[in-house]
C-alpha positions in Angstrom: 0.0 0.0 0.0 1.4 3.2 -1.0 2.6 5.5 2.0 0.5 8.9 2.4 2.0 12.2 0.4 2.9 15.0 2.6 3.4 13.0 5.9 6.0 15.0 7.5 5.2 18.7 6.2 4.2 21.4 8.6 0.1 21.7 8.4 0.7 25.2 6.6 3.0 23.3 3.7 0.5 20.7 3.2 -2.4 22.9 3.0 -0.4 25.0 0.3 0.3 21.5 -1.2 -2.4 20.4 -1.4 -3.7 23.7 -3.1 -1.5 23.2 -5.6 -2.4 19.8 -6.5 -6.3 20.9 -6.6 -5.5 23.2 -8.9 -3.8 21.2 -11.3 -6.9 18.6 -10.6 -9.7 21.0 -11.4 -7.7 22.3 -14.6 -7.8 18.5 -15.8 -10.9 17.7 -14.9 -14.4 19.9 -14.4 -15.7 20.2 -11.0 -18.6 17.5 -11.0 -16.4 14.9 -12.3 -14.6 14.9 -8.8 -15.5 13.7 -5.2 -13.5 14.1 -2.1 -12.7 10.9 -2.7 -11.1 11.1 -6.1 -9.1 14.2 -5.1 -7.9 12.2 -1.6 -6.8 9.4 -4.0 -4.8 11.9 -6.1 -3.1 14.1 -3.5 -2.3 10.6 -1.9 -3.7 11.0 1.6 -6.7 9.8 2.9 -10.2 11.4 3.0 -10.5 12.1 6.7 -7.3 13.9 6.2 -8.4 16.1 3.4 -11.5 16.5 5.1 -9.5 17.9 7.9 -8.1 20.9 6.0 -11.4 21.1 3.9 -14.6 20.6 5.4 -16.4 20.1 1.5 -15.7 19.9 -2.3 -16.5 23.1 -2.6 -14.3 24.9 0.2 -11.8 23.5 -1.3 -12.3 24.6 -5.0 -13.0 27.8 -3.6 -9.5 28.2 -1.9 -7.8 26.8 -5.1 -9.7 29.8 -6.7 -8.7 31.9 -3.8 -5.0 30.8 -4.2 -4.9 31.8 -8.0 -6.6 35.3 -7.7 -3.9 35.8 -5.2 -1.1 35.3 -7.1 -3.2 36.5 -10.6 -3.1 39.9 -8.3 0.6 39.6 -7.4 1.9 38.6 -11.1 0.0 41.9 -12.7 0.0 44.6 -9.8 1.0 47.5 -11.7 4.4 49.4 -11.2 3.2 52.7 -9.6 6.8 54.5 -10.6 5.9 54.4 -14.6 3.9 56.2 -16.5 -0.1 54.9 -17.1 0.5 53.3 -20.3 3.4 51.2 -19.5 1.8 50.1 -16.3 -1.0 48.7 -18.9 1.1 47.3 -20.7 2.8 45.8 -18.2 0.1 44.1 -16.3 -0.7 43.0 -20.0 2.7 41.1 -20.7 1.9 39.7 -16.8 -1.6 38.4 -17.5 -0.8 36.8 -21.1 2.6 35.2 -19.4 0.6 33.5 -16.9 -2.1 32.3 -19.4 0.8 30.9 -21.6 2.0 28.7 -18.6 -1.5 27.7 -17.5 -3.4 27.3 -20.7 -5.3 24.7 -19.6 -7.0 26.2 -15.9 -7.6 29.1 -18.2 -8.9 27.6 -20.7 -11.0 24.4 -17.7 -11.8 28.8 -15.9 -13.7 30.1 -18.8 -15.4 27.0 -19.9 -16.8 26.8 -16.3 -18.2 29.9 -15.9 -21.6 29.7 -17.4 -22.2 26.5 -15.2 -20.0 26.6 -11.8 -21.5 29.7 -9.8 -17.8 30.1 -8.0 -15.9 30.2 -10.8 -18.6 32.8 -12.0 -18.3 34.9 -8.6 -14.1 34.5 -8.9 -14.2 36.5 -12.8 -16.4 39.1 -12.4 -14.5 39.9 -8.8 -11.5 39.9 -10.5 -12.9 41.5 -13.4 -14.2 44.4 -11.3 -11.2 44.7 -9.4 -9.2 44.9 -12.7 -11.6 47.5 -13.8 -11.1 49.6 -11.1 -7.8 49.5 -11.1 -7.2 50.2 -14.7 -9.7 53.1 -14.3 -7.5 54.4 -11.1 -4.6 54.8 -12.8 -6.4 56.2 -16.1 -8.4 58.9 -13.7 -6.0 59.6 -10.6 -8.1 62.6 -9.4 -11.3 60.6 -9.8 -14.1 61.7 -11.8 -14.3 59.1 -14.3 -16.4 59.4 -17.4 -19.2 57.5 -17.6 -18.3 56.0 -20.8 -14.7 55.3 -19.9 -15.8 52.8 -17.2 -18.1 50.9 -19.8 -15.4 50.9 -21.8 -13.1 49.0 -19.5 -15.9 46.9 -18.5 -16.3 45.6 -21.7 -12.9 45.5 -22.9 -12.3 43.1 -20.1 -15.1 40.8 -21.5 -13.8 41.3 -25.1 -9.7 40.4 -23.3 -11.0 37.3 -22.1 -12.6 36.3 -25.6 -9.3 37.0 -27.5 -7.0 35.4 -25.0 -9.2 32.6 -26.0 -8.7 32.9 -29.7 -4.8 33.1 -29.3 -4.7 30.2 -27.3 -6.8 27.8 -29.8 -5.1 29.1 -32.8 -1.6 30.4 -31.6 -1.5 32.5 -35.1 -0.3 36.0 -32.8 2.6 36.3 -31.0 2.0 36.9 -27.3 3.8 40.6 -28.1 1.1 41.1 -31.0 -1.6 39.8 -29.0 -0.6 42.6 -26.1 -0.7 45.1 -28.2 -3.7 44.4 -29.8 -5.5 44.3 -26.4 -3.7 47.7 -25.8 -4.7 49.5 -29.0 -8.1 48.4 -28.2 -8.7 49.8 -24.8 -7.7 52.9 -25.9 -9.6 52.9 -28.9 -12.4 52.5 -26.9 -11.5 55.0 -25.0 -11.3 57.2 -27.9 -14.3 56.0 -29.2 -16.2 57.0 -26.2 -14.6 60.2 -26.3 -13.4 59.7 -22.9 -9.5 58.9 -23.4 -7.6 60.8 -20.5 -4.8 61.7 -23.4 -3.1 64.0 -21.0 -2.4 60.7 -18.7 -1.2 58.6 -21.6 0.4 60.9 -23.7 1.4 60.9 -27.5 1.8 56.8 -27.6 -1.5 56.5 -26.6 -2.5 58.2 -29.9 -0.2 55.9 -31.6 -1.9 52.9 -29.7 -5.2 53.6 -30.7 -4.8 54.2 -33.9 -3.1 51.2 -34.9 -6.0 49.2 -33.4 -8.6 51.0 -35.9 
């Protein structure tokens, strides 16, 4: 009989452990095609045991969630030293290197959240979060336009759709696909008549028009 993983790590390393092997879990598999018993078998420790650090299926799905909006967060926090548009562009080349070395929980996230209500919860926080931070640095004396939040909104929704595209067809560099997600915020922007141009500057002109 095999001997149990993780028998001599410190409760906080096997909790982190064993978040990391959910993750990979729920990026192979959807979330109804696994029990507590499944994952225990996986992880290799037994089911009072998992039970122990996760009281249900779904506690633990949402920490696995929990764990990757964390370090989502930490991989695209924007410098606050440079300028708007490179912090964009930035948190961009963050976002789409993380993607690239988790195509698959991206790709298992998306599919999932028409169907699993906490994987539904997890994008539009971090969606709204993203939003607001985007809009934060855009706007740093507040007061932002109307329009300019609906276009960050739904440049977020559009983001997700392309990332999507690149990662089924792999035709666009991840450099291309960056700045094509750059150029079209702030052609939206434009478009709306609500680009803060004396935040971004001359390249943001640039930006924009390339996208159109």
């Amino acid at each position: 009989m095999a001997r149990p993983a993780y028998r001599r790590l410190q409760p906080e390393d096997r909790r982190r452990q064993l978040l990391e092997r959910g993750a990979e879990l729920f990026a192979r598999h959807s979330y109804d095609e696994l029990s507590m018993r499944e994952i225990a078998r996986e992880v290799g420790i037994s089911k009072p045991l998992l039970y122990h650090y996760f009281p249900s299926k779904r506690a633990f799905f949402q920490a696995t969630l929990a764990q990757a909006a964390a370090e989502l967060r930490a991989r695209t926090e924007p410098d606050p030293a440079l300028p708007p548009l490179d912090q964009l562009r930035g948190s961009l080349e963050a976002f789409l290197e993380l993607i690239d070395e988790n195509v698959l929980a991206y790709s298992k996230l998306m599919q999932s959240v028409s169907s699993v209500p906490e994987v539904r919860e997890l994008v539009e926080e971090i969606r709204t979060r993203t939003a607001a931070r985007i809009l934060e640095g855009l706007y740093p004396g507040g007061g932002v336009p109307p329009k300019a939040r609906a276009a960050v909104h739904g440049w977020l929704w559009f983001m997700d759709g392309a990332c999507l595209n690149w990662i089924e067809h792999r035709d666009l560099s991840r450099d291309e696909l960056r700045d094509l997600l750059l150029g079209t915020l702030l052609g939206a922007l434009t478009a709306a008549d609500a680009a803060p141009l004396e935040a971004l500057g001359e390249e943001a002109n640039a930006a924009a028009a390339r996208s159109s």
